[in-house]
C-alpha positions in Angstrom: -20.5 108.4 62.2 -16.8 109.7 61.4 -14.6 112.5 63.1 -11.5 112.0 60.4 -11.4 113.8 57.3 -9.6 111.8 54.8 -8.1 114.1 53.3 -6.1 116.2 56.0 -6.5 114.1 58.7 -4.9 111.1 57.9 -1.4 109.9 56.3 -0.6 106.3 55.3 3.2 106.0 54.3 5.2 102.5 53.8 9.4 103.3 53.2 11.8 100.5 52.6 14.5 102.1 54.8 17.6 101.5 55.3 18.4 98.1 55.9 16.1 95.7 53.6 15.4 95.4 49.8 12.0 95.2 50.1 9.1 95.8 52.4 6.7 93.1 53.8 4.1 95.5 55.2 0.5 96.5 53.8 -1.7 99.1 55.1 -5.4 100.3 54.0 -7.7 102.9 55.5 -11.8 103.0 54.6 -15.1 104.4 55.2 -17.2 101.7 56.1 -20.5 101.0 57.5 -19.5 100.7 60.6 -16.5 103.2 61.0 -13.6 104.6 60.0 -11.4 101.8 59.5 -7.2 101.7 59.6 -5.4 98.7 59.1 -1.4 98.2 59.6 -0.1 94.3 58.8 3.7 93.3 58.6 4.2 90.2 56.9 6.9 87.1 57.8 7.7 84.2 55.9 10.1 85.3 53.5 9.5 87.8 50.3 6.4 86.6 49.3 5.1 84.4 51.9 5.0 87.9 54.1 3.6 90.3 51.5 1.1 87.9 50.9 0.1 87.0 54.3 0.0 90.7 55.1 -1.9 91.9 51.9 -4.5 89.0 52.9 -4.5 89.8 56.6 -5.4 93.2 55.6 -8.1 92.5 52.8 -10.0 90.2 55.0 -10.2 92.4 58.2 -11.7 95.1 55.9 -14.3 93.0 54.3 -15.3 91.6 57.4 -15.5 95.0 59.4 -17.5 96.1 56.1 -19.6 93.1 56.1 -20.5 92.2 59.6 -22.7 93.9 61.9 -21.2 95.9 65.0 -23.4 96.1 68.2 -20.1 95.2 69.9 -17.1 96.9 68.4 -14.8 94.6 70.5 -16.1 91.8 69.6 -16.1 93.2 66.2 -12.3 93.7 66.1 -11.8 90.4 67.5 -13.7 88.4 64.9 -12.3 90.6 61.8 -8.7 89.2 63.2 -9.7 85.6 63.6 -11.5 85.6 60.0 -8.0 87.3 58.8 -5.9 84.3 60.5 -8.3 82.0 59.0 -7.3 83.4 55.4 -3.8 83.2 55.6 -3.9 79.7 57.9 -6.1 78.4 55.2 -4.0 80.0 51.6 -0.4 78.6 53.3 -1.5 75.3 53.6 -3.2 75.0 49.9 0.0 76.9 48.4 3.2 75.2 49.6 5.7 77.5 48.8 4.0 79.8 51.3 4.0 77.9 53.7 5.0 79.2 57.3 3.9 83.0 56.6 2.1 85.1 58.9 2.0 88.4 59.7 1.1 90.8 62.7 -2.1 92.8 62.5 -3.6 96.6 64.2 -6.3 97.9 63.5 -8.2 101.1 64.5 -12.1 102.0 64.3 -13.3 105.5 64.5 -17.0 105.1 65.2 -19.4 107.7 66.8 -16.2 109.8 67.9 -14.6 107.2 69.6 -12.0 104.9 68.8 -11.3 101.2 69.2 -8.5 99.1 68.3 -7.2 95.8 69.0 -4.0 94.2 67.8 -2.0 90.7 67.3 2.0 91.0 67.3 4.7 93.4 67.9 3.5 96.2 65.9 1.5 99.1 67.5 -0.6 101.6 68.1 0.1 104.9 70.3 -1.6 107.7 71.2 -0.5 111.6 71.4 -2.3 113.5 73.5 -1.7 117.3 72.6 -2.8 119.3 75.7 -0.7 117.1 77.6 2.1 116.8 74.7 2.3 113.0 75.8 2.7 109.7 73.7 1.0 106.6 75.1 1.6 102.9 73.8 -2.0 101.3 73.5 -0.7 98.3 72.7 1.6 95.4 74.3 3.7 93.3 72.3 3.1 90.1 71.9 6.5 89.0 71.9 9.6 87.1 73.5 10.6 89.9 74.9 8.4 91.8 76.0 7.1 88.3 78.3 10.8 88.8 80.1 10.3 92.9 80.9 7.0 91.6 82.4 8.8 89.1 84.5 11.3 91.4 85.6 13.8 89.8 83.6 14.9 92.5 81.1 14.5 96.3 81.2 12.7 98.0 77.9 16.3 99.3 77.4 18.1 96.1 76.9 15.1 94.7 75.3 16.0 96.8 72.3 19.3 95.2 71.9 17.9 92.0 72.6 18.8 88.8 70.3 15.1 87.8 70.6 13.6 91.4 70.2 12.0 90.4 66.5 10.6 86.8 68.3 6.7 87.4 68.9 4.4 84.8 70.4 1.3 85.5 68.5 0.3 86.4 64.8 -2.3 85.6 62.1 -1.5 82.9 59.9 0.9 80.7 61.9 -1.9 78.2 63.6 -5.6 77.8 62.8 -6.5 79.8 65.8 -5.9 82.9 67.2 -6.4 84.8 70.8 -6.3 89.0 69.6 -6.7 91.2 72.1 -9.2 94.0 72.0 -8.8 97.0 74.0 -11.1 96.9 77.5 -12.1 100.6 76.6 -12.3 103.3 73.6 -10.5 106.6 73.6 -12.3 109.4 73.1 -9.7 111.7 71.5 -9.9 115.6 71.6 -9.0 118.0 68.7 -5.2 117.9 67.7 -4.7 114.5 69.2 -2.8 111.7 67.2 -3.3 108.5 66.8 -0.2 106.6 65.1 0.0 103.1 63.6 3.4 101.1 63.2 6.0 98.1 62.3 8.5 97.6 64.3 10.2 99.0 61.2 9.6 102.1 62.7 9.1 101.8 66.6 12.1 99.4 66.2 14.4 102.1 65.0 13.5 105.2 66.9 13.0 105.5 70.2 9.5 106.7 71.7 11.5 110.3 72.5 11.9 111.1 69.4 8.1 109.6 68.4 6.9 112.1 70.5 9.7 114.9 69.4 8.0 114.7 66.2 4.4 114.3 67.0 4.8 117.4 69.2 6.7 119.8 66.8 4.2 120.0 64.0 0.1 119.6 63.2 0.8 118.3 59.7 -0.1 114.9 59.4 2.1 114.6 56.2 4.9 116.5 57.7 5.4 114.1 60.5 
């Protein structure tokens, strides 16, 4: 059902950096019965309101993906992420002192040598594409910002200076519902492609130039 080998296909890395104490992210990758599963969740609420919702958010989207059926993998994706906001929505309201955490959610499924993803958020998914040495974004923030580049409003440049850049509109944990959004389509990924997972810890900090400077100058996962 796979295409990824675990063991030299795939890296999974969370770093503190250089501006924060302590991270708020959590991340899991698994075999499961209905794919090859990676999941990226980046936590808000304060210390441990945002570990927690992001630990949860991540725990629950892998039991359900293990759990559930897929005939539909959007649908799939969809319902792991509303079962995750449920968690969260559910654990801030019976523990008070996390109350107001959430946390944004992507996930990726490798099945039958295609992949599907969907996300809530600002963190993202991108593709590299290696006979084109291209990086694609597969995923549109679900943020302030990114509503006022698609008005015509802001340009991507100044929205990286942005006061608002770290507002989103959308994440697990904050309401009792959720809208994710699936992709339409899977990508059907060739030999040496890349797919990459990220915070806004990361795509944040770097621009998408150098993402793709280092995607393109090396075919070690663990070097990148």
């Amino acid at each position: 059902m796979g295409i990824v080998n675990f063991e030299i296909d795939v890296c999974a890395l969370s770093d503190v950096g250089m501006v924060r104490t302590h991270n708020e992210d959590y991340n899991k990758i698994a075999k499961t019965r209905n794919g090859d599963l990676f999941v990226v969740c980046d936590g808000m609420g304060g210390h441990a309101g945002g570990a927690t919702a992001s630990k949860i958010g991540v725990d629950s989207i892998c039991r359900y993906i293990e759990t559930n059926e897929c005939t539909i993998p959007q649908q799939l994706l969809t319902g792991a992420l509303e079962y995750a906001n449920s968690q969260i929505f559910n654990e801030s309201r019976a523990n008070p002192q996390l109350k107001g955490m959430g946390t944004t959610a992507c996930i990726v499924l490798v099945r039958d040598g295609k992949v599907w993803y969907a996300h809530v958020g600002d963190s993202r998914i991108y593709y590299y594409n290696a006979s084109h040495q291209g990086l694609y974004r597969l995923t549109k923030d679900h943020s302030v910002v990114q509503s006022m580049i698609d008005q015509g409003l802001i340009s991507e440049e100044e929205a990286q200076h942005h006061p608002d850049k770290n507002k989103i509109r959308k994440s697990l944990g904050i309401k009792d519902t959720v809208e994710p959004e699936p992709c339409q389509m899977p990508l059907t990924p060739a030999d040496g492609d890349m797919i990459m997972i990220c915070s806004d810890g990361l795509s944040g900090m770097i621009s998408e130039d150098d993402i793709l400077e280092v995607l393109s100058t090396t075919s070690d996962i663990n070097e990148a």
